[in-house]
N, CA and C atoms as an extended XYZ file, in Angstrom:
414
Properties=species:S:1:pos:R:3:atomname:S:1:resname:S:1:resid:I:1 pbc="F F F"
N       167.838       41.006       82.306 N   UNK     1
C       169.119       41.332       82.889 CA  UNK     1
C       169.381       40.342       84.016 C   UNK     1
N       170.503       39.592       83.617 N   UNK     2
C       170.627       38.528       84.579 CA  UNK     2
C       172.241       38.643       85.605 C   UNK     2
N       172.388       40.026       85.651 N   UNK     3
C       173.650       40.353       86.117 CA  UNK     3
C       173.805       41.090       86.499 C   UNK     3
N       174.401       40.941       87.743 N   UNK     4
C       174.277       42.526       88.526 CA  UNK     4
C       174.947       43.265       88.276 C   UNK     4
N       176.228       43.502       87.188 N   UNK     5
C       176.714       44.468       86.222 CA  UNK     5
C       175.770       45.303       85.694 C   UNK     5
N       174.815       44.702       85.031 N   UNK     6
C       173.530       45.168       84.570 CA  UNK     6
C       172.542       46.150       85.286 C   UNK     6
N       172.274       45.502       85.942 N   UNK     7
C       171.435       45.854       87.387 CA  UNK     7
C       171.795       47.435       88.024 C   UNK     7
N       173.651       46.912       87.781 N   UNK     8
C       174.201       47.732       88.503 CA  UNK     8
C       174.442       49.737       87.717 C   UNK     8
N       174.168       49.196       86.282 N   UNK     9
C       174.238       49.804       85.242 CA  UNK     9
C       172.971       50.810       85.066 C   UNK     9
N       172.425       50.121       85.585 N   UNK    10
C       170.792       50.576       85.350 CA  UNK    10
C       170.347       51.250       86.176 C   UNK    10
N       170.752       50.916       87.880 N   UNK    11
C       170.740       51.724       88.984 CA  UNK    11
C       171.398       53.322       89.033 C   UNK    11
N       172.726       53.257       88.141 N   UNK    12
C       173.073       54.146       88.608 CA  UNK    12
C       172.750       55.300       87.336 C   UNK    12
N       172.352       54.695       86.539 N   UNK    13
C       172.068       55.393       84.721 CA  UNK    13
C       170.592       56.238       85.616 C   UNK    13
N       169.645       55.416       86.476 N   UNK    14
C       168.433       55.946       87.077 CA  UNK    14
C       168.842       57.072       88.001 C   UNK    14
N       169.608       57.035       88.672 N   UNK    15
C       169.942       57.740       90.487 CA  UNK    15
C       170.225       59.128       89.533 C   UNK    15
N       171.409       58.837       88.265 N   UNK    16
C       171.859       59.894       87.715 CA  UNK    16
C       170.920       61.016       87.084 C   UNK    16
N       169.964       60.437       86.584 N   UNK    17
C       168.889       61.509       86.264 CA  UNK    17
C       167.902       62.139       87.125 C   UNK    17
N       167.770       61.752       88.194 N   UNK    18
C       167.251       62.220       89.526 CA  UNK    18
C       168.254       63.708       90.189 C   UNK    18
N       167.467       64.043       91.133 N   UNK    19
C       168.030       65.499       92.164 CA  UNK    19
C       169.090       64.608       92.785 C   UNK    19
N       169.481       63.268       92.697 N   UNK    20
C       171.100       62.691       93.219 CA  UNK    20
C       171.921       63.078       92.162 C   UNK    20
N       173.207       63.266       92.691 N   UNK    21
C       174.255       63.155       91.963 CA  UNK    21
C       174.670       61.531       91.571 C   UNK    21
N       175.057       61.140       90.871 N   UNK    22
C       175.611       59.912       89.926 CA  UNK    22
C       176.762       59.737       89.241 C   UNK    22
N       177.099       58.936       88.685 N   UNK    23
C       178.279       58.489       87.510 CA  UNK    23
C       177.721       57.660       86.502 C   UNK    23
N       176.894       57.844       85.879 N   UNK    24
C       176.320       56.509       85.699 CA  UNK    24
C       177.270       56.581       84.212 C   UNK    24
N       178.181       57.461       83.789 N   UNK    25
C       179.091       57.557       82.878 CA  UNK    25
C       180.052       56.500       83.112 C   UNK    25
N       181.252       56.754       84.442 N   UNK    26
C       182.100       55.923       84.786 CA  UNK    26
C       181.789       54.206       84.316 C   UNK    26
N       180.019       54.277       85.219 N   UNK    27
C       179.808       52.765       84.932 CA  UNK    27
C       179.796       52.162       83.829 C   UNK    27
N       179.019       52.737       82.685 N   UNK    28
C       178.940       52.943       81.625 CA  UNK    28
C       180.189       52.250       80.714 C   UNK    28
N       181.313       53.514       80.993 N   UNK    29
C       183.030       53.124       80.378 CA  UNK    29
C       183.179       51.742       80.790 C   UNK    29
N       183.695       51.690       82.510 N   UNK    30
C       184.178       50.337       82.812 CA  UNK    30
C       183.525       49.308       82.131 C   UNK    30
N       182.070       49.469       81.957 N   UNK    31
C       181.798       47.852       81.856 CA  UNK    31
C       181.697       48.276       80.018 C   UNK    31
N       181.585       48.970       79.299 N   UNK    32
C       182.151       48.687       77.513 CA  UNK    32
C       183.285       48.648       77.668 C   UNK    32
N       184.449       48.779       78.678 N   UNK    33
C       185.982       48.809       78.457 CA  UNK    33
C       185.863       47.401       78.601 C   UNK    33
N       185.530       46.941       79.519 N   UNK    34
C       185.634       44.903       79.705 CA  UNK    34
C       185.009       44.479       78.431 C   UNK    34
N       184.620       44.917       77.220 N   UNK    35
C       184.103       44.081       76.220 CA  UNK    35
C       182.825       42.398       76.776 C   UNK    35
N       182.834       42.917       78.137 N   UNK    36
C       181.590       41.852       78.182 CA  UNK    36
C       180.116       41.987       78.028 C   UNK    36
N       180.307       42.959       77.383 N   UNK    37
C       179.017       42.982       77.268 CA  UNK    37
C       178.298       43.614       75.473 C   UNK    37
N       177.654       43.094       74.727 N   UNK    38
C       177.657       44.130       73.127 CA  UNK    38
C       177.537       45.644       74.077 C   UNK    38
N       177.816       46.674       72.847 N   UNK    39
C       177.251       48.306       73.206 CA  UNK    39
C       176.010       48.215       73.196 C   UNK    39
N       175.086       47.474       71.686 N   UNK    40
C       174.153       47.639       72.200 CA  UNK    40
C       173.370       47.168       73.349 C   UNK    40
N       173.806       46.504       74.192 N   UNK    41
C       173.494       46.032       75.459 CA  UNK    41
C       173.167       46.710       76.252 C   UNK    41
N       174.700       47.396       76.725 N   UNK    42
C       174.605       48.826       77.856 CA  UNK    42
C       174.385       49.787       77.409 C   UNK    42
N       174.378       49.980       75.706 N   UNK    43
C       173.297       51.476       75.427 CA  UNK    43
C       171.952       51.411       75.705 C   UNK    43
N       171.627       50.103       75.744 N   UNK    44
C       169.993       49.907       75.911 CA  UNK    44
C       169.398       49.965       77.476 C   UNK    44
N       170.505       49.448       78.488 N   UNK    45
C       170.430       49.448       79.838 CA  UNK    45
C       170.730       50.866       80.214 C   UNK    45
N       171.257       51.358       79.937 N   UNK    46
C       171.872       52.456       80.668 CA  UNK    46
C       170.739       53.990       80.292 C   UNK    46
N       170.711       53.801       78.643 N   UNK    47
C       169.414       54.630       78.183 CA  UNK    47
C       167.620       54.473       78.960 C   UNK    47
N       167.454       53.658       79.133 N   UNK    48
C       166.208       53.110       79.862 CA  UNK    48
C       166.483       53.453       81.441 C   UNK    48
N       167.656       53.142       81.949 N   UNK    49
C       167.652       53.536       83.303 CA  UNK    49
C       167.582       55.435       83.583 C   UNK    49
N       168.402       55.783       82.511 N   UNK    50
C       168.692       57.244       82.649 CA  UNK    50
C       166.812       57.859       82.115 C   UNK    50
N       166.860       57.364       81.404 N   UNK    51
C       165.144       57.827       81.268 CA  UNK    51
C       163.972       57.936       81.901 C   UNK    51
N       164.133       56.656       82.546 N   UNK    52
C       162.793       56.171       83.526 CA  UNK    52
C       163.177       57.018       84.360 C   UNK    52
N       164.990       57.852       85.154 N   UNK    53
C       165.234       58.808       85.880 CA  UNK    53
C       165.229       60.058       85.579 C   UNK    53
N       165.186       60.308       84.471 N   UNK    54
C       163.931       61.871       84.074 CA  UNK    54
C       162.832       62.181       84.147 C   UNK    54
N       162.309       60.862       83.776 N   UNK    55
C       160.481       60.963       83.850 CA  UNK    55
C       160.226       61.132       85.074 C   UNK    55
N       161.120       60.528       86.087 N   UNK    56
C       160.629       60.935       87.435 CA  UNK    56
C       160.455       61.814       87.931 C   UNK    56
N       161.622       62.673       87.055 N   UNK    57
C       161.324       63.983       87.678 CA  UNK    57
C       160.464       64.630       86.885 C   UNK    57
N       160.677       64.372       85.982 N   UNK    58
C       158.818       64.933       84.972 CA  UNK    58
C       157.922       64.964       85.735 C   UNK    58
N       157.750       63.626       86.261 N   UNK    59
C       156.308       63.493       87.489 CA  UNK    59
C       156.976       63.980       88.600 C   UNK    59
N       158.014       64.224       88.806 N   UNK    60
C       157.306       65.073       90.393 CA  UNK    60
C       157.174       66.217       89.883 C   UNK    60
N       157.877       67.055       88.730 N   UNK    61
C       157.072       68.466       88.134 CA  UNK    61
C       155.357       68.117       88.189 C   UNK    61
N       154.869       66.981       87.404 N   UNK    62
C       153.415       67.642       87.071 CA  UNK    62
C       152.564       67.148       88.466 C   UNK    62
N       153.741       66.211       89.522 N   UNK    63
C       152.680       66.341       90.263 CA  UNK    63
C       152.904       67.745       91.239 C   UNK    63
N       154.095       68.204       91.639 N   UNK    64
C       153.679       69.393       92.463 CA  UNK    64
C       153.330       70.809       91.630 C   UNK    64
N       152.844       70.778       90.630 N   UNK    65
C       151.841       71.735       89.555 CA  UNK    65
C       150.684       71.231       89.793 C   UNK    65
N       149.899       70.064       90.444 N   UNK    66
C       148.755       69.869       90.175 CA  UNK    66
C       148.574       70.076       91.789 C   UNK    66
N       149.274       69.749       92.819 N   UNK    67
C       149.072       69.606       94.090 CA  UNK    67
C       149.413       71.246       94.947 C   UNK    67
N       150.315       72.065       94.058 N   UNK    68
C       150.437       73.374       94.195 CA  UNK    68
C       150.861       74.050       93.105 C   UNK    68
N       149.981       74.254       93.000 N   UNK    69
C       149.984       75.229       91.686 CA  UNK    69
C       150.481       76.829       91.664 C   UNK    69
N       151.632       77.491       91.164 N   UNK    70
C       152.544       78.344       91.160 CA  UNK    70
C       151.813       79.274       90.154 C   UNK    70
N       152.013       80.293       90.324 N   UNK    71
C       152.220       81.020       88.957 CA  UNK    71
C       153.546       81.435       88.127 C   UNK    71
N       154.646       80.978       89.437 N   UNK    72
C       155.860       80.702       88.207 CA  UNK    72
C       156.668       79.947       89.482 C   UNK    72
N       157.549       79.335       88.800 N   UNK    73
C       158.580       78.579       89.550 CA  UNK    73
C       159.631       79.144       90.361 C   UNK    73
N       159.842       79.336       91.680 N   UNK    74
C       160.778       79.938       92.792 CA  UNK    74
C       162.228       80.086       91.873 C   UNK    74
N       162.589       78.917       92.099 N   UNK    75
C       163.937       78.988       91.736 CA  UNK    75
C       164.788       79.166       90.624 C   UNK    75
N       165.681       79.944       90.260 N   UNK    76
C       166.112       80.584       89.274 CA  UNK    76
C       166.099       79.577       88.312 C   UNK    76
N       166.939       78.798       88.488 N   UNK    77
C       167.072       77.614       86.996 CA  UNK    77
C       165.988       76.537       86.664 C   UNK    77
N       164.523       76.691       87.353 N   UNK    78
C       163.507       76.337       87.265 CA  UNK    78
C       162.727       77.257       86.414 C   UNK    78
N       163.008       78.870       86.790 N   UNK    79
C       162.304       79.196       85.685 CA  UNK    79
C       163.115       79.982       84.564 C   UNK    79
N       164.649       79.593       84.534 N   UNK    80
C       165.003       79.538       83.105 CA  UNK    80
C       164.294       78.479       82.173 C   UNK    80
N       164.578       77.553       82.966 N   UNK    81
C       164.234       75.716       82.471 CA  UNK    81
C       162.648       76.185       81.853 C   UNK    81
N       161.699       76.724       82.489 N   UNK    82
C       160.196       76.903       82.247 CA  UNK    82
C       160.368       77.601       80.773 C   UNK    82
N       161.167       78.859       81.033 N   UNK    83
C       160.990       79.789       79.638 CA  UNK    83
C       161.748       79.439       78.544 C   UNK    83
N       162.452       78.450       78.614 N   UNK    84
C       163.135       77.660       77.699 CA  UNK    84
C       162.230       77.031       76.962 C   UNK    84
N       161.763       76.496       77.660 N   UNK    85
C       160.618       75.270       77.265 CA  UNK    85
C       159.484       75.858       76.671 C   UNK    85
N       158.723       77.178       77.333 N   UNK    86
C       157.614       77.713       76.632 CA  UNK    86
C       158.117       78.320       75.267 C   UNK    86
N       159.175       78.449       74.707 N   UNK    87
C       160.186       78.970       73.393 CA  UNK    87
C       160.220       77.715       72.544 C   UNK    87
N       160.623       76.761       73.295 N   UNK    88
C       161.372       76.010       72.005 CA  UNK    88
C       160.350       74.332       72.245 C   UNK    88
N       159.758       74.278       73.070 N   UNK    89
C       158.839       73.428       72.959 CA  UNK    89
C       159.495       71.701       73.865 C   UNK    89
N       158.922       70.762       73.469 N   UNK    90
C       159.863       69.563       73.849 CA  UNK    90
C       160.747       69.273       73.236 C   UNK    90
N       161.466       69.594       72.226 N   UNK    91
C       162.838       69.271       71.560 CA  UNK    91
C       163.902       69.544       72.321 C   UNK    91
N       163.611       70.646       73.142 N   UNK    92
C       164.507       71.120       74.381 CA  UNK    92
C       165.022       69.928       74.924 C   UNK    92
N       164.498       68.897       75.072 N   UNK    93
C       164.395       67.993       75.856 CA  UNK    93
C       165.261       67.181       75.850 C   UNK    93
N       165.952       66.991       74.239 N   UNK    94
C       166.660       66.729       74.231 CA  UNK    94
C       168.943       67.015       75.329 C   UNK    94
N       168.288       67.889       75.617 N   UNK    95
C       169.310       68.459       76.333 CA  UNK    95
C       169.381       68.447       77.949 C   UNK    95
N       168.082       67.307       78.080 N   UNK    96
C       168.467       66.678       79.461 CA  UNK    96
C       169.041       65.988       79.763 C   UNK    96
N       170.337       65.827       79.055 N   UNK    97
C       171.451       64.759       79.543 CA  UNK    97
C       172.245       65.715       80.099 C   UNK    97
N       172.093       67.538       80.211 N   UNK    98
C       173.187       68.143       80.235 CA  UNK    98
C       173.407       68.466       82.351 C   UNK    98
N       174.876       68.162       82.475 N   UNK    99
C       174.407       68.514       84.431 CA  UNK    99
C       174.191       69.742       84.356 C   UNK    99
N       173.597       69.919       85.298 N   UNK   100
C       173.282       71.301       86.293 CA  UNK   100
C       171.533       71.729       85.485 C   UNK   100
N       171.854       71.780       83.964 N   UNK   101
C       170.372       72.269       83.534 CA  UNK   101
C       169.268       71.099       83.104 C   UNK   101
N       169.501       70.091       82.891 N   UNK   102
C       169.129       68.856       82.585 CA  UNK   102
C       167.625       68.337       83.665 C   UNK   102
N       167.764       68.071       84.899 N   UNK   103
C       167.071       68.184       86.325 CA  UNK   103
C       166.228       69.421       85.823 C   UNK   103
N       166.170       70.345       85.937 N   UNK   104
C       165.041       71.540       86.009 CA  UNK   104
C       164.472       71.441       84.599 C   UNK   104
N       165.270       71.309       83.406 N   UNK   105
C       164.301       71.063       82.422 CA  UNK   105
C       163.380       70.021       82.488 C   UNK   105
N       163.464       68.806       82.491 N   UNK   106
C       162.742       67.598       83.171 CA  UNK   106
C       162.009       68.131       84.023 C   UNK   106
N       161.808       68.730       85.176 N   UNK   107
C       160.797       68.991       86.354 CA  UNK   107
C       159.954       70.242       85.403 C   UNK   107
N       160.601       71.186       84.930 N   UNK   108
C       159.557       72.035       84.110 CA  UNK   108
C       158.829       71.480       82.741 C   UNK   108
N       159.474       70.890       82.589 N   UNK   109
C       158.116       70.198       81.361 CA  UNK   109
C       157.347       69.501       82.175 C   UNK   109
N       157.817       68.707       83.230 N   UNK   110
C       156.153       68.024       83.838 CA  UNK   110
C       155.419       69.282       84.688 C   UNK   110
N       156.090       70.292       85.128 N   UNK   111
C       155.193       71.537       85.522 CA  UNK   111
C       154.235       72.413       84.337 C   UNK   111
N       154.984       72.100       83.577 N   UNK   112
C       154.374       72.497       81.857 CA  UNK   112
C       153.046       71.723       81.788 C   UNK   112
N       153.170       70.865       82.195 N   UNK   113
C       152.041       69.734       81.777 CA  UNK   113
C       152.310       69.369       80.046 C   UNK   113
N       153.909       69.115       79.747 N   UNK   114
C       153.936       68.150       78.594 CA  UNK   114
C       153.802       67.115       78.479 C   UNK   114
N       153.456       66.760       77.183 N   UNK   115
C       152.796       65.422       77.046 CA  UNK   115
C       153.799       64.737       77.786 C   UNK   115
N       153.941       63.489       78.094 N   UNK   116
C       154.483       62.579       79.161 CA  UNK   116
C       155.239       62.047       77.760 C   UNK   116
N       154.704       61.098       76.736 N   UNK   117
C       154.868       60.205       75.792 CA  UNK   117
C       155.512       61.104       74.985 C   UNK   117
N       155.470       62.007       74.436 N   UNK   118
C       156.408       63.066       73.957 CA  UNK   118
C       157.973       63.184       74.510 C   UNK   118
N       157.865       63.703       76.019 N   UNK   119
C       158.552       64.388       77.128 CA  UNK   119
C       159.561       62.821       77.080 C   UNK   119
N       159.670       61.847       77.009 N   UNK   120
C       159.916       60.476       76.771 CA  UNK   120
C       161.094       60.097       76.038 C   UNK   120
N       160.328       60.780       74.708 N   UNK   121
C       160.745       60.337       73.697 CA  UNK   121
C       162.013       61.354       73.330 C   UNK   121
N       161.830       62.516       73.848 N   UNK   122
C       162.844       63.335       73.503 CA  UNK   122
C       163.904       63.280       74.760 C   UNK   122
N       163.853       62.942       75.913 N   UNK   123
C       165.196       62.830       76.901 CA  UNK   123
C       165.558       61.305       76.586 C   UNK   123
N       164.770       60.341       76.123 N   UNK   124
C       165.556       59.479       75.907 CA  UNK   124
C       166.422       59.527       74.615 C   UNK   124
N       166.500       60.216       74.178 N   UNK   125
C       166.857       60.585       72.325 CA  UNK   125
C       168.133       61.148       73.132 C   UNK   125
N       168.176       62.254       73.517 N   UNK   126
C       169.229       62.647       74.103 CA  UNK   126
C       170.199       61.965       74.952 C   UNK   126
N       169.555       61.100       75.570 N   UNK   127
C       170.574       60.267       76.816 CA  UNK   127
C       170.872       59.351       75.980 C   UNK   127
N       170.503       58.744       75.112 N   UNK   128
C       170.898       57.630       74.281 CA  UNK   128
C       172.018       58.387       73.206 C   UNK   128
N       171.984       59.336       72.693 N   UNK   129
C       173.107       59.615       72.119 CA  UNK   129
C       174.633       60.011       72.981 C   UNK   129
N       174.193       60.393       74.053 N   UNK   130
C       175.342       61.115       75.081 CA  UNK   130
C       176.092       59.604       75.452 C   UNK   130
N       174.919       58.721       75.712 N   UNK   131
C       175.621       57.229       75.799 CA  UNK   131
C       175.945       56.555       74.875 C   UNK   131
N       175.617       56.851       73.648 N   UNK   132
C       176.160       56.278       72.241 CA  UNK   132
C       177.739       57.102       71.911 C   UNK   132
N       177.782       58.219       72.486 N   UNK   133
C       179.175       58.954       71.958 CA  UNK   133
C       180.370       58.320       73.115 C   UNK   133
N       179.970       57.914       74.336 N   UNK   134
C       180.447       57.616       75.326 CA  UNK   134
C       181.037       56.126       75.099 C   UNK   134
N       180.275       55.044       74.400 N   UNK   135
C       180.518       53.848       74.048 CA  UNK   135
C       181.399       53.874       72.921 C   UNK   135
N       181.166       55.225       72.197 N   UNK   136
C       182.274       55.195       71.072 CA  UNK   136
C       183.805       55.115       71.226 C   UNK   136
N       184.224       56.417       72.222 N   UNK   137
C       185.263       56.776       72.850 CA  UNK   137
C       185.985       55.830       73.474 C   UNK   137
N       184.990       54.987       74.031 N   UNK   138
C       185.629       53.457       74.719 CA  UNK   138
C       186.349       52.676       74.125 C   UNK   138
């Protein structure tokens, strides 16, 4: 990535999957509306940024499960997010592109202690399609 369009794409695709709020949608549009760039370009930037910003919160789930260990999670949509997950497994996972429930599912599978490489593979599946329908519309 030799452009801070890119850069810029990637930053905010990351911030967005984190406990920050984001757009990393807006960015997303503008820069497939300028046609400078292929889709698969910024589906590939924007999917990788939004991912590597789930996993993060994956790891701070499995690390504050290993550093304090709960017998269930305080907060309400933490332990919907938990009993979701002990039901339907990591496919759930797919549905961490969604706001508000997206964040707690991500932090409860790394409190889960799901596989990481799994946990991966299924929010990026999801964020890559939410950004594939998004590039369409454009």
């Amino acid at each position: 990535m030799n452009d801070l369009s890119l850069w810029g794409l990637f930053l905010s695709a990351f911030v967005s999957a984190t406990l920050f709020p984001g757009g990393s949608e807006v960015v997303l549009a503008a820069l497939g509306h300028g046609h400078r760039y292929s889709p698969a370009t910024l589906l590939a930037v924007a999917t990788l940024g939004n991912t590597l910003g789930g996993m993060s919160t994956w790891l701070l789930g499995w690390l504050l499960a290993k550093r304090y260990p709960l017998d269930r999670p305080r907060r309400a949509s933490q332990q919907r997010a938990v009993a979701h997950l002990k039901k339907w497994g990591s496919p759930l996972l797919l549905l961490s592109w969604l706001p508000v429930v997206g964040d707690p599912l991500c932090f409860a599978a790394g409190w889960l202690r799901m596989n990481g490489w799994t946990a991966a593979l299924f929010i990026g599946a999801g964020k890559a399609a939410r950004y594939a329908v998004i590039l369409f519309l454009v």
